[in-house]
BAFI-3210 file (N, C-alpha, C; in Angstrom, 3 decimals, decimal comma, padded with zeros to 6 digits):
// residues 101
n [1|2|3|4|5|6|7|8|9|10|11|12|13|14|15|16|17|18|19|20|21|22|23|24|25|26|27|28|29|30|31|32|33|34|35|36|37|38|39|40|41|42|43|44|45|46|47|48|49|50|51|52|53|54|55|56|57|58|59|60|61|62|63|64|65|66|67|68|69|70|71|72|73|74|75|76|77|78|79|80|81|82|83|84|85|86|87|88|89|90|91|92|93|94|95|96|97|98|99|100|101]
n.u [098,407|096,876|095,752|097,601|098,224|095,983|095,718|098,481|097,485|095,726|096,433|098,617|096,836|095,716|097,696|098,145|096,014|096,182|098,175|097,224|095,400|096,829|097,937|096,159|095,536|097,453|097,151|095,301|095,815|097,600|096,281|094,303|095,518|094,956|094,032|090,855|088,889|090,900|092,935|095,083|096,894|098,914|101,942|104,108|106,491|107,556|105,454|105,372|103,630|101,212|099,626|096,964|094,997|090,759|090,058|091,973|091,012|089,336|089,808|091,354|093,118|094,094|092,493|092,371|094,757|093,715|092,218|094,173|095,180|092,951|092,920|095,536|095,825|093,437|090,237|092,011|093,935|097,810|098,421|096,101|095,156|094,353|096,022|098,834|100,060|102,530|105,592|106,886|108,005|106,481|104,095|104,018|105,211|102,402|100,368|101,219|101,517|098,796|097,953|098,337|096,861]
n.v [062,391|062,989|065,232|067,063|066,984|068,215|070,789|071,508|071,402|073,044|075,275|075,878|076,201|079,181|080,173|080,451|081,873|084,006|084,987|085,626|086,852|089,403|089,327|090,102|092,654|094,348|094,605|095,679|098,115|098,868|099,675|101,442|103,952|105,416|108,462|109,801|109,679|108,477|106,024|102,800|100,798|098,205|097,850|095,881|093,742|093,814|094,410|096,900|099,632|101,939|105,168|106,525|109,460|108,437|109,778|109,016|106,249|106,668|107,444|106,197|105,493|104,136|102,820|100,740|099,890|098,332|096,548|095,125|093,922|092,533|090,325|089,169|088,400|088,445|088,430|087,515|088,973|088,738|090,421|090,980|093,246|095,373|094,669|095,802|095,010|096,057|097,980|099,522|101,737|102,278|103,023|105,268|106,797|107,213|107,924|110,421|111,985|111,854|113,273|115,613|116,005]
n.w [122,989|120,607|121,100|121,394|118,369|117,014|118,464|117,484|114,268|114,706|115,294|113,228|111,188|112,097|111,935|109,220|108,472|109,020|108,251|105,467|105,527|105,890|103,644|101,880|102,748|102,592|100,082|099,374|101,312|099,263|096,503|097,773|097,560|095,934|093,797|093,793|090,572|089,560|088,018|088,973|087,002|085,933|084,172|081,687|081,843|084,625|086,129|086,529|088,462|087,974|087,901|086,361|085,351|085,055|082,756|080,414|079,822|077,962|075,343|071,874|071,506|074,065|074,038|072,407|073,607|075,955|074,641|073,408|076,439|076,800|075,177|075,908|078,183|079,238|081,520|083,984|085,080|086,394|088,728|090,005|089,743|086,534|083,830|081,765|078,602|077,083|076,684|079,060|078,122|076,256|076,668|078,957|076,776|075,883|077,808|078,561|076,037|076,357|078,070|077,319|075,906]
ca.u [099,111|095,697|094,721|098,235|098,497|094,965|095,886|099,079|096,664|094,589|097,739|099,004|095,319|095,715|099,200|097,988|094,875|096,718|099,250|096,157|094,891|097,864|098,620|095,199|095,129|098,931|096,813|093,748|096,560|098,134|094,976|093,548|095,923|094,631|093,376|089,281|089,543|092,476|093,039|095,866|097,393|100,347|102,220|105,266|106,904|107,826|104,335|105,178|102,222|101,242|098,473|096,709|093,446|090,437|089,543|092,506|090,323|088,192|090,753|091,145|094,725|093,655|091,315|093,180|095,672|093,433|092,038|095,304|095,941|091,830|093,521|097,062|095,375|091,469|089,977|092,693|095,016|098,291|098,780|095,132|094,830|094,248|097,417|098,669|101,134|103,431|106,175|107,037|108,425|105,507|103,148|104,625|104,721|101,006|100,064|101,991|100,787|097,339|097,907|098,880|095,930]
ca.v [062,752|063,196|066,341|067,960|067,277|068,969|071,663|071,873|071,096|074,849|076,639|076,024|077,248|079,975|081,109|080,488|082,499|085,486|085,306|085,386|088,404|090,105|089,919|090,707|094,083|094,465|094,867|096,731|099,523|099,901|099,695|102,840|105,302|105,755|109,572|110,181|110,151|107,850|104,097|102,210|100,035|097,514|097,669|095,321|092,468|094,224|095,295|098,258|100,487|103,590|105,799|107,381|109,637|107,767|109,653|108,372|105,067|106,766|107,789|105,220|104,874|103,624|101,504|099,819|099,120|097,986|095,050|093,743|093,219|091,916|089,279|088,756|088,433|088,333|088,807|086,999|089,435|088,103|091,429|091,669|094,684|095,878|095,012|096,149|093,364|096,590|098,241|100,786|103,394|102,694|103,482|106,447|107,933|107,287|108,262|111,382|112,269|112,051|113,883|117,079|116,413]
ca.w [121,784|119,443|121,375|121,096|117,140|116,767|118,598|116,327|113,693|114,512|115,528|111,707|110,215|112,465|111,127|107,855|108,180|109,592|106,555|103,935|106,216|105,812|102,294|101,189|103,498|102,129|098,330|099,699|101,195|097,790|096,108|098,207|097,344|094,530|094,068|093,273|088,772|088,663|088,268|089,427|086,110|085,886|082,835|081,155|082,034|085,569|086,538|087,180|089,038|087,273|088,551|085,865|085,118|084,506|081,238|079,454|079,216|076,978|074,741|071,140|071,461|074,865|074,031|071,723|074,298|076,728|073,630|073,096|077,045|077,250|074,459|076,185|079,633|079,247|082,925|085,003|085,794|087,544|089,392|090,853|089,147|085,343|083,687|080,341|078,599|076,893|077,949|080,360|077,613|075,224|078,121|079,193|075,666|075,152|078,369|078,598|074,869|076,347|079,068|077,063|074,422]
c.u [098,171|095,550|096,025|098,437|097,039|094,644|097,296|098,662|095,823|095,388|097,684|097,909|095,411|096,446|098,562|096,835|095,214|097,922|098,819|095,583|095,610|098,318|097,367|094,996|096,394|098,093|095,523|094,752|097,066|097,323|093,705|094,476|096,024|093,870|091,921|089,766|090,364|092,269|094,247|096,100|098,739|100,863|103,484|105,143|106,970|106,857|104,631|104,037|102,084|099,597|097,817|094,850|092,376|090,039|090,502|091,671|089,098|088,751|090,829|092,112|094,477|093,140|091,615|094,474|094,790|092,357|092,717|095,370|094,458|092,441|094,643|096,222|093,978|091,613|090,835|094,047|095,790|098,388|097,374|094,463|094,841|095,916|097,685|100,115|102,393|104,692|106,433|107,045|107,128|104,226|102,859|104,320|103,497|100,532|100,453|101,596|099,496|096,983|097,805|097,498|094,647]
c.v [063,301|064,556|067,335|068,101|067,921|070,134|072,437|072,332|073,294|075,688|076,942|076,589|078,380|080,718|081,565|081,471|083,755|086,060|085,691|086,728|089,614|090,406|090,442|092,572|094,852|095,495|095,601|098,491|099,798|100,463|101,422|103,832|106,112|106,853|108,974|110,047|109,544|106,474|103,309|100,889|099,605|096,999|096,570|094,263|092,540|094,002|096,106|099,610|101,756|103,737|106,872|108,131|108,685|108,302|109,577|107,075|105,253|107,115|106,246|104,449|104,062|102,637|100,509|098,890|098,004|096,724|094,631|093,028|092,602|090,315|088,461|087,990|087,832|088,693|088,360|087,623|088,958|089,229|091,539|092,305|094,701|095,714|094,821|095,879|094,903|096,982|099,586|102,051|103,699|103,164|104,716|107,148|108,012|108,080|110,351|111,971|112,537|112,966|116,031|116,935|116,873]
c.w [120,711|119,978|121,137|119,471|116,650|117,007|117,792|115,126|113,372|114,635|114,220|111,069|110,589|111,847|109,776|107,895|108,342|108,439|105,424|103,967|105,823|104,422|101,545|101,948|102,802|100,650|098,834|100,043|100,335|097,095|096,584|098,285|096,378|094,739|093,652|091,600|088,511|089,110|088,544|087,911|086,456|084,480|083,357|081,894|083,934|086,336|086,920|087,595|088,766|087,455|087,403|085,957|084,166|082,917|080,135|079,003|078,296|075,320|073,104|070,930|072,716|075,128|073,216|072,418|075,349|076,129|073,931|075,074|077,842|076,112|075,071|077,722|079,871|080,906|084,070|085,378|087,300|088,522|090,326|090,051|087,429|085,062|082,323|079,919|077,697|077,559|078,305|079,439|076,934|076,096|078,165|077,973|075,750|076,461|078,506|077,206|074,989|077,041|078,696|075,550|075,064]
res [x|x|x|x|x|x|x|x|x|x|x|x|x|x|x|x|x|x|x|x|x|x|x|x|x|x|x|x|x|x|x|x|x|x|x|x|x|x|x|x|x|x|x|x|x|x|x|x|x|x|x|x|x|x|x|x|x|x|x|x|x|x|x|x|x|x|x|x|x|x|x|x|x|x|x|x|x|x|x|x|x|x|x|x|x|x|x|x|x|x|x|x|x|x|x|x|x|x|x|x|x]
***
């Protein structure tokens, strides 16, 4: 009975290790479709995944956003990824404003 609940025992690590595998490769393929120049951000409440150029982050309107969500957030983004605590429309305008400046 000891040798079959130990082999239960490694099955279950197994599963589990192949589930951990899987969701981290899951966030590495979103993660790389990101063009050359652009960064992968998650805005709002949603996260919604918006792909922009990196030299908006040089930008002051930019950088002002990307304080408040080093304040809201600091380094522990729940998404993984860079994520910016506004929302979707105010985004969009700024981005899209930058895009044409």
């Amino acid at each position: 009975m000891k040798m079959s609940n130990k082999i239960m025992g490694i099955a279950h690590a197994k599963e589990k290790l192949q589930r951990t595998l899987s969701e981290k490769l899951k966030l590495v393929a979103a993660t790389t479709d990101v063009p050359k120049g652009h960064i992968a951000i998650y805005v709002g409440k949603s996260h919604k995944r918006f792909v922009i150029p990196i030299s908006h982050l040089n930008h002051p309107l930019f950088r002002d956003l990307l304080n408040w969500a080093e304040e809201e957030f600091g380094f522990d983004h729940p998404t993984g990824g860079l994520t910016i605590p506004c929302s979707e429309d105010y985004f969009i305008n700024l981005t899209s404003s930058l895009s044409c400046s």
